[in-house]
C-alpha positions as CSV (number, residue, x, y, z in Angstrom):
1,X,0.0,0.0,0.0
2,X,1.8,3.1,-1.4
3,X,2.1,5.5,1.7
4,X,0.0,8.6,1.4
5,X,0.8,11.2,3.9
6,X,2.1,13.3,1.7
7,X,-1.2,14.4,0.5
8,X,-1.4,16.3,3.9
9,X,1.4,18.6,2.9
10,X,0.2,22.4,2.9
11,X,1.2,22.5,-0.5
12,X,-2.0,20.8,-1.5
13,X,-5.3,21.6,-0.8
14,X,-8.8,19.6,0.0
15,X,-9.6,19.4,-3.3
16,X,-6.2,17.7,-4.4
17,X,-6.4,15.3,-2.0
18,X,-10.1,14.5,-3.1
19,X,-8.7,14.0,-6.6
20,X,-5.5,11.1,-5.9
21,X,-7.6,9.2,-3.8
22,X,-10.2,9.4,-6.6
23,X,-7.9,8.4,-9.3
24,X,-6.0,6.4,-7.4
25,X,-9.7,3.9,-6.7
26,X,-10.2,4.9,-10.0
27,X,-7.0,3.2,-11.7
28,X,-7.0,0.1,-9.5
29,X,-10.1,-0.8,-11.2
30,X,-10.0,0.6,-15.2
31,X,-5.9,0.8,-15.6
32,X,-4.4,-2.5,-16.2
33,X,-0.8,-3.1,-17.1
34,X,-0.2,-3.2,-20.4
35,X,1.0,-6.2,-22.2
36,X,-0.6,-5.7,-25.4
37,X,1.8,-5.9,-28.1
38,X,0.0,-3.4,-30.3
39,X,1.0,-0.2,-27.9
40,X,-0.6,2.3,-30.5
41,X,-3.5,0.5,-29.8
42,X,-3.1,0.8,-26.5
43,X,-2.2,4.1,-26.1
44,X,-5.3,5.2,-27.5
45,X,-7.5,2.8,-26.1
46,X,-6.5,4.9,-22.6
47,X,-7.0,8.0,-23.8
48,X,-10.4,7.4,-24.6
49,X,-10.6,5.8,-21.0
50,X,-9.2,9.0,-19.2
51,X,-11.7,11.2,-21.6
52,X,-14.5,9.6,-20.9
53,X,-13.8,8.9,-16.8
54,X,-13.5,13.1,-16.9
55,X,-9.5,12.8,-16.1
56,X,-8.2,15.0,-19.0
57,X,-10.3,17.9,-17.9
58,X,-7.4,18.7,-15.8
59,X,-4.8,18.2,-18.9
60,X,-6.2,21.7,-20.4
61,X,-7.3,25.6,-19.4
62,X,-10.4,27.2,-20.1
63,X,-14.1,26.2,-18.3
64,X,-15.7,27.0,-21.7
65,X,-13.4,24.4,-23.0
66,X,-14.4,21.1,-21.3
67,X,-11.4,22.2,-18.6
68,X,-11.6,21.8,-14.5
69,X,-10.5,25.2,-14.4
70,X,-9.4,28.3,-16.1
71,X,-5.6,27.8,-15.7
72,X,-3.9,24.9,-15.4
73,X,-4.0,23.4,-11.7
74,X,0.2,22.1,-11.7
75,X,-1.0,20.6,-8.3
76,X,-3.4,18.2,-9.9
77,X,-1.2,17.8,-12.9
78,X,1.3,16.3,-10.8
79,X,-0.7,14.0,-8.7
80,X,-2.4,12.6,-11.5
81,X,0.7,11.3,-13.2
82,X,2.2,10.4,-9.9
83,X,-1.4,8.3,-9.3
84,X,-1.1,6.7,-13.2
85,X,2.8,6.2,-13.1
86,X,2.1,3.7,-9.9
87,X,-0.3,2.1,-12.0
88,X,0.6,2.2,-15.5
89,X,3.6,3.9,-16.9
90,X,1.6,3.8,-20.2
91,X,-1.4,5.7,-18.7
92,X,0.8,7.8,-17.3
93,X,2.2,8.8,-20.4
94,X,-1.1,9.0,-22.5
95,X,-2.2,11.7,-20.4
96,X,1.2,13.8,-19.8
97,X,1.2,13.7,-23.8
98,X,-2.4,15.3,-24.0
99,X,-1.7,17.9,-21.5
100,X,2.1,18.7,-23.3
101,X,0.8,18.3,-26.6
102,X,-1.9,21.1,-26.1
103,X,-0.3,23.2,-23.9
104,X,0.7,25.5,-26.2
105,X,-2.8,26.0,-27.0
106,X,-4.1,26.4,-23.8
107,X,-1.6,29.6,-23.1
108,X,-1.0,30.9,-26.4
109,X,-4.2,30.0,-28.3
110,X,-6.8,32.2,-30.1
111,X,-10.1,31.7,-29.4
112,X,-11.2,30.2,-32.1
113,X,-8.2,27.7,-31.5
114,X,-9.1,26.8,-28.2
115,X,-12.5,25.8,-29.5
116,X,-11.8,23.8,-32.5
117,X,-8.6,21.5,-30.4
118,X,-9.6,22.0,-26.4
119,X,-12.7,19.9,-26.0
120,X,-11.6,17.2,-28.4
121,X,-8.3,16.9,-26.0
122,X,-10.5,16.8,-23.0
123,X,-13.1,14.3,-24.1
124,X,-10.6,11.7,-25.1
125,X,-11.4,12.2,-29.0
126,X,-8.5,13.5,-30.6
127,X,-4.9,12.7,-29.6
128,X,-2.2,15.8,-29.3
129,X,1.8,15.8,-29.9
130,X,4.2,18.0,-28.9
131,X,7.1,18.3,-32.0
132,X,10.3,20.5,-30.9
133,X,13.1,18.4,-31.3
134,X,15.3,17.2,-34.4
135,X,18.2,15.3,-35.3
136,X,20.5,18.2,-34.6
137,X,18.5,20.3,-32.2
138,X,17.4,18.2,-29.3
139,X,18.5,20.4,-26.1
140,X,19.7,23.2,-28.1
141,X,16.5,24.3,-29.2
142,X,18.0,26.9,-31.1
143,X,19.3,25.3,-33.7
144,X,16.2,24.0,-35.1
145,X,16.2,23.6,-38.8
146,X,12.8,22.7,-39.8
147,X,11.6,26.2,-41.8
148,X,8.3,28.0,-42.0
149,X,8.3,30.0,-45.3
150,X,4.9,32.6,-45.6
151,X,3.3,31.9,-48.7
152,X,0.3,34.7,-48.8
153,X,-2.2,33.5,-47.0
154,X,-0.5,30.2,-45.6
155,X,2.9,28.9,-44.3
156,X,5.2,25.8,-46.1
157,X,7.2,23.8,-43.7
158,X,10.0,21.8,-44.7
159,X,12.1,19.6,-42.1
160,X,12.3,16.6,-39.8
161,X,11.3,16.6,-36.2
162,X,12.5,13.4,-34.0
163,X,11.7,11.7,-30.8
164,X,8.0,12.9,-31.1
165,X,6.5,11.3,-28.6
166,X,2.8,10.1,-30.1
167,X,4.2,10.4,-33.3
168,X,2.2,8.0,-35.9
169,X,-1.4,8.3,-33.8
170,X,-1.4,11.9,-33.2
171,X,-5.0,13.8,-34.7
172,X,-2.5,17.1,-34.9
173,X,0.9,18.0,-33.4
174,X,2.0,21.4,-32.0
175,X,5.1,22.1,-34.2
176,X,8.3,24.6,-33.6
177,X,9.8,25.8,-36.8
178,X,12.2,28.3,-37.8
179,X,10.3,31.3,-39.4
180,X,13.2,34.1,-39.8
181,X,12.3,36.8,-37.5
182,X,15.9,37.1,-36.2
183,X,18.5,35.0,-35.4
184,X,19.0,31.9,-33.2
185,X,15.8,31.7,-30.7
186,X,13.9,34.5,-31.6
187,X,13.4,33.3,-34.9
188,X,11.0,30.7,-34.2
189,X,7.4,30.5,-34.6
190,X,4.7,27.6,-33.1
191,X,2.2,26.3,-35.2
192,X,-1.2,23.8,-35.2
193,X,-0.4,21.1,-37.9
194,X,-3.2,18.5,-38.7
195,X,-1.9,14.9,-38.9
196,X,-3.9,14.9,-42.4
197,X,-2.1,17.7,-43.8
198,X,-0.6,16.6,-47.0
199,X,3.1,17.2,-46.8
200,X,3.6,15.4,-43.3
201,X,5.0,12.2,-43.7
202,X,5.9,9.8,-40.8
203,X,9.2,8.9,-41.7
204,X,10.3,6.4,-39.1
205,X,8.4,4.7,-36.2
206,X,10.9,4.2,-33.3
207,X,10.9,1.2,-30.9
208,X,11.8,1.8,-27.1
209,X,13.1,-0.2,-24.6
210,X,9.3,1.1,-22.4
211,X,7.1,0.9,-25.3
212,X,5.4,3.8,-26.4
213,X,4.0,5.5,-29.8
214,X,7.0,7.5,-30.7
215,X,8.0,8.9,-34.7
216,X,10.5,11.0,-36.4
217,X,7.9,12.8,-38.6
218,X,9.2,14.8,-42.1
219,X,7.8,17.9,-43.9
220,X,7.7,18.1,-47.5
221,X,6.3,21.1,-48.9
222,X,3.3,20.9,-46.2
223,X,1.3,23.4,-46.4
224,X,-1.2,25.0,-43.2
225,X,-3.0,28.2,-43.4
226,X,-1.3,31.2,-41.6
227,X,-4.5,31.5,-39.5
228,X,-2.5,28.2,-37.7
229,X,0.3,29.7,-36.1
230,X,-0.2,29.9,-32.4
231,X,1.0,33.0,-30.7
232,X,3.0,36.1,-32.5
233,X,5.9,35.1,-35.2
234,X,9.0,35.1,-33.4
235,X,7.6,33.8,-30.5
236,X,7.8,30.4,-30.5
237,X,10.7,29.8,-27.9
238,X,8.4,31.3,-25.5
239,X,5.9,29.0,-26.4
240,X,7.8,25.9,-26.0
241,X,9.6,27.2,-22.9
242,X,6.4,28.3,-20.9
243,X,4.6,24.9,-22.1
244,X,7.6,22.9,-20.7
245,X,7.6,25.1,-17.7
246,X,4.3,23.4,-16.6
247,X,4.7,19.9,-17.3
248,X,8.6,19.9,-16.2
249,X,7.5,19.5,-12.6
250,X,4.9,16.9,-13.6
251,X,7.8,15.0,-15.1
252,X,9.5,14.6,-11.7
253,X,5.8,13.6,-10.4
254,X,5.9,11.0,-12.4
255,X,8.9,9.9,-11.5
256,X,7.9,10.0,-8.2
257,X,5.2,7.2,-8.8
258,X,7.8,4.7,-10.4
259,X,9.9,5.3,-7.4
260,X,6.6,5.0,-4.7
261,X,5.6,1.8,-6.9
262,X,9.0,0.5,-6.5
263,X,9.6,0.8,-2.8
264,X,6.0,-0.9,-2.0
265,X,7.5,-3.7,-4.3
266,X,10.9,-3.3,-2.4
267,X,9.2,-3.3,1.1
268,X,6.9,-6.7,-0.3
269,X,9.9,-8.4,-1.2
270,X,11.8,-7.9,2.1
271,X,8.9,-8.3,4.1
272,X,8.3,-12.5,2.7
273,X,11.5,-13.1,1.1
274,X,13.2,-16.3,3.6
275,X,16.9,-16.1,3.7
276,X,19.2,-18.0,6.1
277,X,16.4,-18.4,8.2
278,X,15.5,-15.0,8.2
279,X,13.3,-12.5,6.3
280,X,15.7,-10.4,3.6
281,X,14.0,-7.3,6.0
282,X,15.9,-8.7,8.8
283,X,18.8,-7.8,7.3
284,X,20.7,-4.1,8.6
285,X,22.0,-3.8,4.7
286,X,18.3,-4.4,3.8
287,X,17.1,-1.8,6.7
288,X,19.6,0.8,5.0
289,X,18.6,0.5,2.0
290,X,15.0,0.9,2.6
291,X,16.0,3.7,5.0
292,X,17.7,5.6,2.1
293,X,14.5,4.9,-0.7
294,X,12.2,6.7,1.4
295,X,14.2,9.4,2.5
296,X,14.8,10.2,-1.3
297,X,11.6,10.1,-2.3
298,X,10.1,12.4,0.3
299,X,13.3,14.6,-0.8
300,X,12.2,14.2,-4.1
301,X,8.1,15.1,-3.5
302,X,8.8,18.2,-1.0
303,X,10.7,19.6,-4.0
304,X,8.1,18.8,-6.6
305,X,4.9,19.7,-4.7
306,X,7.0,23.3,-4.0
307,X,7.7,23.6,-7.4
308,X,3.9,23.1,-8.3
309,X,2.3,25.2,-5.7
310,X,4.7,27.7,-6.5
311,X,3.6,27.9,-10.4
312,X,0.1,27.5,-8.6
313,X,0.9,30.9,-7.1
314,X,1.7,32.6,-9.9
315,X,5.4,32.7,-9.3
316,X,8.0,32.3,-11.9
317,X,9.3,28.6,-11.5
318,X,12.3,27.6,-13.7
319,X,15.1,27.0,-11.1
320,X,12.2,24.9,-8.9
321,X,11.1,23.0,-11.4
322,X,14.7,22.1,-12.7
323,X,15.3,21.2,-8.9
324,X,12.5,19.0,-8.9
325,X,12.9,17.1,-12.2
326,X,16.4,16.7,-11.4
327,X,16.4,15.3,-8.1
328,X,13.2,12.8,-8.7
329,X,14.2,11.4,-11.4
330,X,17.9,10.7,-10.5
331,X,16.1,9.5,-7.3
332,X,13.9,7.4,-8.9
333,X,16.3,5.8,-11.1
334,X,18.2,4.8,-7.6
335,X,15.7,3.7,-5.7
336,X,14.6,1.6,-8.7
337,X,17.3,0.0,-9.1
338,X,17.6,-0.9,-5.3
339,X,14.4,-2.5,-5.7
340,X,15.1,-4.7,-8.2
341,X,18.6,-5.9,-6.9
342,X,16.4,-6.6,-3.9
343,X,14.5,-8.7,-6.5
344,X,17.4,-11.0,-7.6
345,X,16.9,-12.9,-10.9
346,X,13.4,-12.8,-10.6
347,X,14.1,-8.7,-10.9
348,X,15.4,-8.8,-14.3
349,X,12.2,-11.3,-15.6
350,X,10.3,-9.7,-18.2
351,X,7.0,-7.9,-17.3
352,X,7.8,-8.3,-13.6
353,X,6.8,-5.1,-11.8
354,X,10.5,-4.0,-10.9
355,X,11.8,-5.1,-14.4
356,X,9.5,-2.9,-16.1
357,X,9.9,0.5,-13.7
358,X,13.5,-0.2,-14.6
359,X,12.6,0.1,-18.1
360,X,10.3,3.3,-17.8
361,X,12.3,5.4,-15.3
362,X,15.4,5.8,-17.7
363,X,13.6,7.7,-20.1
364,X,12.8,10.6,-17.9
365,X,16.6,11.3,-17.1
366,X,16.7,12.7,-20.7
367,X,13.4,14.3,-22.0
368,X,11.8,17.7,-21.3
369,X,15.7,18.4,-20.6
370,X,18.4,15.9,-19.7
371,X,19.7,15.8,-15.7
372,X,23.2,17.8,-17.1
373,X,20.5,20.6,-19.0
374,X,19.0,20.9,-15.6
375,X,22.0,21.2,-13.5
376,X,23.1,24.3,-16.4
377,X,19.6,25.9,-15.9
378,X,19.8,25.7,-11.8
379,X,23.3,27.1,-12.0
380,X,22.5,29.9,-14.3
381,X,19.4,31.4,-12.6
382,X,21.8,30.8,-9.5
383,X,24.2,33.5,-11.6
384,X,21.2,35.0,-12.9
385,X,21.1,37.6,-9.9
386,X,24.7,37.1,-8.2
387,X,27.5,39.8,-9.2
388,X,29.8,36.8,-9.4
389,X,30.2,34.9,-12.8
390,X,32.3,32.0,-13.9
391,X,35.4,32.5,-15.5
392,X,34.9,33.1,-19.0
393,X,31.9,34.4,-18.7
């Protein structure tokens, strides 16, 4: 039984607590693990699940848009993936990827935007993608490639985008592409591309060692009308940074219920495991162990729950959420692997509960910005404000 104190925390209210033990009831009985070797099929199979059971409400903004709320609650955000990540790391992602993939149009959004993509995202009925990175432009965002030439009334893009996670089942994607306004970052515009759109080609499905729907997608001569751009030209590095700004936290949240899942496995396993006429539990090295898991993870959750409330607030949140993302997920991937070693052989059996975490945790050390990006953006708003600088700088 995964412990649950932390929902007491004042960083969460009455409301959040309502909501994980809802989900959390919720999941035990509708979220299976997935063994299905069709994953696309999978994937959306539990997206129509989390639309219909009212979950994805909290993935969006906007009341008049099928939303819980106006803005974005970060504070359910995270305890929702948290909640599915003990469960399923598939559900998990199926709803991260409907809140990242229309994030952008959530904050940056016309009107008539919001209307025509919001409610479909909600209800379940149409699957989003988020497409920033390429080949050569993963963590440097800057160095994009992909080009978005105005043609009178509409834009032409041309380029590949990798690593797009739904990629191959999205209904549209929410694509970053070089438009020109000035150089290097400022040059960048976002914009709503239909996965219809002739032009956009899937180029390459690519296989993972945790299964999920992921593509490297290539635009030939596609063609959108202008009236698709999201936000002002030039400003797509906003975009993408203030989407990722949201769901950065939720990333270590996630991370948080791998790491929760694995110590309940951990603590199962010590608890009934005979050894030398002994439980493995009896053991001081086993004790340790343990001792260190669950220190890191409350480490880990008092720095993502800050990080949430504080966006919650209204505060500006890129050093905290970096903090956060860093710590539980290197945490995660520790107390993971503690688990299984607790495990033995039977840890490394396929499907087994430790076997797969193992699989699904490594993931999150390297997208929405790898542990080293993290450690540069803590240390820089560290410099941001200090009259010191590195030398060199």
């Amino acid at each position: 039984m995964a412990d649950t104190s932390y929902l007491d925390w004042p960083f969460l209210a009455a409301q959040h607590r309502e909501l994980a033990q809802a989900l959390d009831a919720w999941a035990g009985q509708h979220i299976a693990q997935q063994h299905d070797d069709n994953v696309d099929a999978a994937c959306r199979h539990l997206v129509r699940q989390l639309g219909a059971a009212g979950w994805l409400k909290y993935a969006i903004g906007g009341t008049a848009y099928g939303a819980s709320g106006d803005a974005i609650d970060t504070r359910a955000v995270c305890l929702i993936r948290e909640t599915l990540a003990r469960h399923s790391g598939l559900a998990d992602f199926a709803f991260a990827m409907q809140g990242l993939g229309s994030g952008a149009i959530t904050l940056f959004g016309s009107a008539q935007q919001k209307r025509d993509y919001l409610p479909r995202v909600a209800q379940g009925a149409a699957i989003a993608a988020f497409a920033l990175s390429e080949p050569d432009a993963g963590s440097d965002v800057a160095a994009m490639q992909c080009a978005a030439t105005v043609d009178g009334e509409h834009v032409i893009l041309n380029g590949e985008k990798t690593w797009i996670s739904n990629g191959g089942i999205a209904d549209f994607y929410v694509l970053f592409a070089r438009s020109g306004e000035a150089p290097g970052a400022r040059g960048i515009s976002a914009f709503i591309v239909d996965a219809e759109t002739p032009g956009l080609l899937i180029a390459e499905r690519i296989d993972l060692i945790a299964p999920h729907p992921l593509a490297r997608l290539k635009f030939d001569n596609c063609r959108i009308p202008a009236s698709q751009r999201l936000g002002d030209a030039g400003q797509g590095f906003k975009v993408a940074m203030a989407t990722l700004d949201i769901f950065r936290t939720s990333v270590a949240a996630a991370a948080l219920g791998f790491a929760r899942r694995a110590l309940d496995e951990a603590l199962q396993r010590a608890t009934t495991r005979k050894m030398f006429g002994q439980t493995l539990a009896d053991f001081q090295l086993t004790q340790a162990k343990l001792a260190q898991m669950a220190t890191g993870i409350d480490a880990a959750a008092l720095l993502t729950y800050r990080a949430a409330w504080m966006r919650d607030q209204g505060q500006r949140i890129t050093k905290e959420a970096a903090m956060a993302k860093l710590t539980a997920t290197e945490t995660a991937q520790q107390v993971i692997d503690a688990a299984l070693q607790m495990f033995g052989g039977l840890g490394v059996v396929s499907e087994q509960p430790v076997e797969r975490l193992y699989r699904e945790i490594r993931a999150l050390r390297i997208y929405e910005g790898a542990s080293e990006v993290q450690q540069l953006i803590i240390a820089r708003e560290l410099l941001r404000g200090s009259d010191s600088k590195p030398k060199g700088a």
